[in-house]
C-alpha positions in Angstrom: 0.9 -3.3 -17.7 2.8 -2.7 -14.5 6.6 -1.5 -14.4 8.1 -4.7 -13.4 6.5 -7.0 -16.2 8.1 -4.2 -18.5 11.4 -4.1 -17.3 11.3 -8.2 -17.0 10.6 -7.6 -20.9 13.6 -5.7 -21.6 15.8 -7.8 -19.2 15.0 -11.0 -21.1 14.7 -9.8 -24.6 18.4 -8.1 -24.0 19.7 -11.1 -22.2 18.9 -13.2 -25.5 20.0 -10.5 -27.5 23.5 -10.7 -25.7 23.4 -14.3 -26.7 22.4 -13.8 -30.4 25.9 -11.3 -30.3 28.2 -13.5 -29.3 26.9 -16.4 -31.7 27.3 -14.3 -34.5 30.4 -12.7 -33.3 31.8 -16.4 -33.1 30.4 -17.2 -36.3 31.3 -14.0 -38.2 34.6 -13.4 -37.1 36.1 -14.5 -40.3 33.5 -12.7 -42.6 33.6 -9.3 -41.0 35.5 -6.9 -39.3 34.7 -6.3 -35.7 33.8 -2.8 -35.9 31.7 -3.7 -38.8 29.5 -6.3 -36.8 28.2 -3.6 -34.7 25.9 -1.9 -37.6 24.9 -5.6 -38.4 23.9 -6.5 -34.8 22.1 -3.3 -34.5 19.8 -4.2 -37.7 19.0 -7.4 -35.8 18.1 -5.6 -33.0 15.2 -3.9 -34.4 14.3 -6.6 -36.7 13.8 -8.9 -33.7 11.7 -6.1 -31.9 9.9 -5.9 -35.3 9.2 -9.5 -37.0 8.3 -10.8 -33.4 6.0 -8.4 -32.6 4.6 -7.7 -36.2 4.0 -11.7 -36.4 2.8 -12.5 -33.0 2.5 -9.5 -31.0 4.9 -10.4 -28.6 8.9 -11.0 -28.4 10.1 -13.8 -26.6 10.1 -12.0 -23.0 6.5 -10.8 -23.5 5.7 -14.5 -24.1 7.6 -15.5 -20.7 5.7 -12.6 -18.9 2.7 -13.3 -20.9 2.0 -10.1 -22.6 1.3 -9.2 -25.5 1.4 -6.1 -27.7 -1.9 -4.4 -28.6 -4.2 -1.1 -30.3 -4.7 1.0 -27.7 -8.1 1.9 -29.0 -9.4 -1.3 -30.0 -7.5 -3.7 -28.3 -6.8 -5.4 -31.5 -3.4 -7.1 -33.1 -1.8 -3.9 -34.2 -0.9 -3.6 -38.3 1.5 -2.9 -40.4 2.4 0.8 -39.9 1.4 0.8 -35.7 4.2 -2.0 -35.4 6.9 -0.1 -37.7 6.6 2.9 -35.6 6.9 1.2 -32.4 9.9 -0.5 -33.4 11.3 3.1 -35.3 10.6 5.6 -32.3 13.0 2.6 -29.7 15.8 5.1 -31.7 14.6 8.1 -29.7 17.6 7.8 -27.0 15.5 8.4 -24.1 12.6 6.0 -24.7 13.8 3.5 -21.9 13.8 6.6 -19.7 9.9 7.5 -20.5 9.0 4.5 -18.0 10.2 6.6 -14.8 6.8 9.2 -15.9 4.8 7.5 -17.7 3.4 3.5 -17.8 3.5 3.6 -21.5 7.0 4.5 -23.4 7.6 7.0 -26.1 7.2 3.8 -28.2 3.8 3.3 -27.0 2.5 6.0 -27.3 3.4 7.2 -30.5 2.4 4.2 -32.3 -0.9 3.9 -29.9 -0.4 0.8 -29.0 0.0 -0.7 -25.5 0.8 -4.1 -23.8 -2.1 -6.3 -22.2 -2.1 -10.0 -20.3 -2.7 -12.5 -22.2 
């Protein structure tokens, strides 16, 4: 998967992640404190990363740029365990930065799994 179709990814996923903050920011902002909605919105972060991609293989930018995530050895949906570590090792700070060496990210290649057309 070229570079552009990845960082189309991570534009659109974060665009509709911006949106899914200020909703609950609106809808929260009587239920809990400001500085506490940031641990909140960070467990949906991952969570979208994860159910999406655990469920269908793809989050909702992959499914604009028609991607999909994959097995890197078989080419198959990935499991359980392959998806949890993907969506664990987008912690390691400098994952967005392992695209300027590599075609895969740290996220990719630790839970040997990679992105394919669909």
């Amino acid at each position: 998967m070229n570079k552009r179709t990845r960082l189309f990814n991570f534009l659109i996923d974060s665009i509709l992640f911006f949106i899914l903050v200020i909703i609950f920011s609106i809808v929260l902002k009587d239920y809990v404190e400001r500085k506490d909605l940031k641990y909140f919105m960070i467990l949906v972060y991952y969570l979208y990363y994860f159910i999406f991609e655990f469920t269908s293989g793809q989050t909702i930018g992959k499914m604009i740029t028609k991607s999909k995530v994959v097995n890197i050895d078989n080419g198959g949906k990935p499991n359980f365990s392959r998806i949890l570590i993907r969506t664990v090792s987008r912690l390691i700070p400098f994952d967005f930065l392992s695209y300027l060496f590599s075609s895969n990210g740290i996220h990719d290649i630790v839970s040997k799994t990679e992105l394919k057309r669909v």
